[in-house]
C-alpha positions as MATLAB code, in Angstrom:
seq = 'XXXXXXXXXXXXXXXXXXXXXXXXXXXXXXXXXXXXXXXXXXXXXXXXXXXXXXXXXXXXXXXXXXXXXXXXXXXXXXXXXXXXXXXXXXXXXXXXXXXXXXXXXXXXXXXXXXXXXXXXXXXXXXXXXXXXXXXXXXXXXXXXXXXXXXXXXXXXXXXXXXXXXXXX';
ca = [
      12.455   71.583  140.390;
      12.325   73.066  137.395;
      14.891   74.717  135.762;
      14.227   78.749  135.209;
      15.383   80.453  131.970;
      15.362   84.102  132.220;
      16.118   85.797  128.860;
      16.001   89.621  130.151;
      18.948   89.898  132.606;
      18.589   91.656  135.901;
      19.578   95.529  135.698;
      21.489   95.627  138.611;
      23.766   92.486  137.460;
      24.303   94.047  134.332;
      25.581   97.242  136.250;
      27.767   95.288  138.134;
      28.942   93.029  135.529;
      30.165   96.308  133.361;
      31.295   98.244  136.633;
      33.658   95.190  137.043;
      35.064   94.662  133.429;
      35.513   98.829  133.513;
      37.260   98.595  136.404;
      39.225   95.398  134.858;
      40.128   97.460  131.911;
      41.284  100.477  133.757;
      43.639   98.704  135.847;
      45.098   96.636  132.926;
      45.453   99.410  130.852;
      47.283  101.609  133.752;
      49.113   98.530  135.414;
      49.733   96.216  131.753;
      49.009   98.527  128.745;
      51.518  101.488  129.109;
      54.244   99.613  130.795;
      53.742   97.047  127.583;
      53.482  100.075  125.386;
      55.898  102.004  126.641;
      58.716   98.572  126.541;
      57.677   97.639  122.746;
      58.255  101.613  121.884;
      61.714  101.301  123.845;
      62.390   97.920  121.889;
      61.364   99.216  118.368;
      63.646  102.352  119.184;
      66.458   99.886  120.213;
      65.955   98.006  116.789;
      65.566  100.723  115.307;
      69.067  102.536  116.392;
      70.785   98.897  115.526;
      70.198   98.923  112.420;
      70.794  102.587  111.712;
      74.079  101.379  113.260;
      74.267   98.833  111.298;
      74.123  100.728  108.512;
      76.756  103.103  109.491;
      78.907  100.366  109.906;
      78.162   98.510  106.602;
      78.840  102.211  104.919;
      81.718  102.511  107.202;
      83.104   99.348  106.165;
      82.669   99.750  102.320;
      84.592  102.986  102.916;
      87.374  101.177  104.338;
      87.495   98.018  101.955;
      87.255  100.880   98.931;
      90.402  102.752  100.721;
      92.523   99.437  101.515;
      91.477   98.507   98.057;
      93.371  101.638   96.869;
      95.843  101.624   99.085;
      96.703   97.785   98.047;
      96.400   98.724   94.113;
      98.961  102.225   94.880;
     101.721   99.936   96.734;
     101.569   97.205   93.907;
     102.432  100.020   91.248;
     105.081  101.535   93.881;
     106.529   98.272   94.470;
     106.480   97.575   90.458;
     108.521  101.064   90.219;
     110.775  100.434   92.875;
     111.243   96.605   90.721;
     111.752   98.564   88.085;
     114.099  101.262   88.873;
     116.252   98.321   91.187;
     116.323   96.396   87.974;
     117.553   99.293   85.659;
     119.880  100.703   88.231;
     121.212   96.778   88.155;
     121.593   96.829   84.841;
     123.722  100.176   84.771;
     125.557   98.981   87.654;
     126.554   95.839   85.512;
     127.439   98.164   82.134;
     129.617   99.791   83.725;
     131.369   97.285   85.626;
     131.598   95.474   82.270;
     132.774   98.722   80.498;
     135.307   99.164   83.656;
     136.529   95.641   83.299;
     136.837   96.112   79.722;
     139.121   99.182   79.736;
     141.239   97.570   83.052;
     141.849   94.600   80.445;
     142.655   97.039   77.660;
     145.153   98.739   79.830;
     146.599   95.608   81.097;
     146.773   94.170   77.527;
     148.862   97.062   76.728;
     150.763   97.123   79.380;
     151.946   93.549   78.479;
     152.256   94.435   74.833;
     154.788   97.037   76.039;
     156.602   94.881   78.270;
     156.913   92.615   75.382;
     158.215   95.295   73.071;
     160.469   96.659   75.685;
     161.890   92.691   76.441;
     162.099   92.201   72.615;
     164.180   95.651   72.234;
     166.691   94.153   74.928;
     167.181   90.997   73.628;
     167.548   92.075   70.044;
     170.349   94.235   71.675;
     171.738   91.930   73.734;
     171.808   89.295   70.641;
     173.549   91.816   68.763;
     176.249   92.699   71.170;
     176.647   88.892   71.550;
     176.569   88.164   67.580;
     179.183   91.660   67.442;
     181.676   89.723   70.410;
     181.477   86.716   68.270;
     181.795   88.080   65.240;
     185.134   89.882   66.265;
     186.272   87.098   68.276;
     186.186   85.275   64.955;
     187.580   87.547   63.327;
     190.424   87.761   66.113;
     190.756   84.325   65.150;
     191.144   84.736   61.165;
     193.585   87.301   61.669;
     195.687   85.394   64.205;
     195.755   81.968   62.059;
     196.849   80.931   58.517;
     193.966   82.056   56.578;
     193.582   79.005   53.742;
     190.405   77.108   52.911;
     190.590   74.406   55.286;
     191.386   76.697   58.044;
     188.115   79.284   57.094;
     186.068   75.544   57.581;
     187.417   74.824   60.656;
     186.865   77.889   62.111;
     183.043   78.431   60.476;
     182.594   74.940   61.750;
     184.027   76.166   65.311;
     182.045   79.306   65.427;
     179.204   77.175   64.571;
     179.787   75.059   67.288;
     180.375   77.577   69.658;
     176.986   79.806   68.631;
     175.058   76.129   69.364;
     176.535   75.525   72.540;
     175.994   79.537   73.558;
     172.413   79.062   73.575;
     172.020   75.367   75.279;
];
């Protein structure tokens, strides 16, 4: 029993041996290779489209933030204008009410000034048709009595008296 060590290989083996691993290769490659091939080229195209997407969308996005951006920074100065024309059209409004009021209470003020002068006029008149009816009723009176000192006292003193209680 002996153990045999052969270092040249048998020819035919050999033949065999590479038929089989050609044969092994051929039917990976048609059966394992291209479908393998063929799916990493589909995935690398997939990735590929994503992030062409991708980028599309980023620039997409950028576009929009830049236009919201201006469309934010255009309604703030609107909105400041609209502020400011409210407030100056606020202002005017409250001029001219002032202005308004001002003249009403001008008018008024003569008005009242009038209707002073015109109820001063009256009773300046009326006081001097009431000072004229005294005046000749004391008269009336000198005429009909004695004239003589103590009489002209008496009837100053009466007329006097009679003025006073007039107005009471």
């Amino acid at each position: 029993m002996g153990i045999e060590v052969k270092i040249i290989p048998e020819f035919p083996g050999v033949l065999i041996q590479l038929a089989a691993t050609l044969i092994l290769f051929l039917v990976v490659r048609y059966f394992l290779y291209k479908p393998v091939k063929d799916l990493l080229e589909k995935r690398q195209a997939f990735i590929e489209k994503s992030i062409r997407d991708s980028e599309y969308a980023n620039a997409e996005a950028q576009r929009i933030k830049a236009e919201y951006d201006t469309k934010i920074l255009e309604a703030k100065q609107e909105s400041s204008e609209i502020i400011s024309k409210a407030r100056s059209y606020g202002e005017e409004i409250k001029n001219k009410a002032i202005q308004e009021s001002k003249e009403l209470a001008k008018v008024e003020y003569e008005k009242g000034v009038l209707a002073l002068e015109t109820e001063k006029i009256k009773v300046m008149k009326l006081m001097n048709d009431e000072i004229a009816d005294m005046a000749i009723s004391a008269a009336e009176k000198v005429l009909r009595e004695k004239v003589n000192t103590d009489t002209d006292k008496n009837l100053v003193k009466s007329f006097i008296k009679d003025l006073e209680e007039s107005y009471e």
